[in-house]
N, C-alpha and C positions, 0 to 999 in steps of 0.2 A: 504494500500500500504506500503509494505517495506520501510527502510531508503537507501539501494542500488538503490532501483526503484528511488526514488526520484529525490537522486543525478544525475544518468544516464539522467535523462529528462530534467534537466537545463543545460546539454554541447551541445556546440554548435557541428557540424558537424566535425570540424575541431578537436575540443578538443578528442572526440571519434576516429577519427584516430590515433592521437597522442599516446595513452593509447594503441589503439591495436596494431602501432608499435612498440611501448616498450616492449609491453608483448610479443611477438613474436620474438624482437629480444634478451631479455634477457633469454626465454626459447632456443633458436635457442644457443644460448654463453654456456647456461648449460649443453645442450646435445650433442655440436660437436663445436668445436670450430672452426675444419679443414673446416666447412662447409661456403660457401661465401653467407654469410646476403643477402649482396647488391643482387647478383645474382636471391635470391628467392623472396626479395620484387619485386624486376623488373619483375617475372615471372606474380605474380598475381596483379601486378601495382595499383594505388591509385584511388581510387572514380574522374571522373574528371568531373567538370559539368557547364556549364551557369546557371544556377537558381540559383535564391537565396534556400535558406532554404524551406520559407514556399511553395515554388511552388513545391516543390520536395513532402514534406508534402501532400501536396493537391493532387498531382499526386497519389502518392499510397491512400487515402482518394476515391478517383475515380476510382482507377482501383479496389479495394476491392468490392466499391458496384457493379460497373459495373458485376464483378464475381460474385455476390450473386442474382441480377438480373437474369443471365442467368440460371437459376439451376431450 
């Protein structure tokens, strides 16, 4: 396993957003400035959820096999 993989798999949920709104809005500042941030984070809006972590985890853990069952 890579040193990227690695690192990516100890952020929390929350930390992994933060990173992809950054990146996004500092490519969004380099290619148009005219263009309104806020407006397109709001379009494709934020992860929102009640589970913790690992039930989310688990969730896709189940729905993976579940599809590989059906096949």
């Amino acid at each position: 396993m890579n040193k990227p993989t690695r690192i990516l798999e100890n952020l929390t949920m929350k930390q992994l957003e933060l990173i992809i709104e950054r990146i996004v809005q500092k490519n969004l500042n380099k290619d148009n400035n005219n263009y309104d941030n806020e407006k397109l984070l709001n379009t494709f809006g934020k992860w929102e959820d009640t589970k913790i972590e690992e039930e989310i985890i688990e969730e896709i853990y189940r729905s993976r096999n579940n599809n590989l069952e059906s096949i």
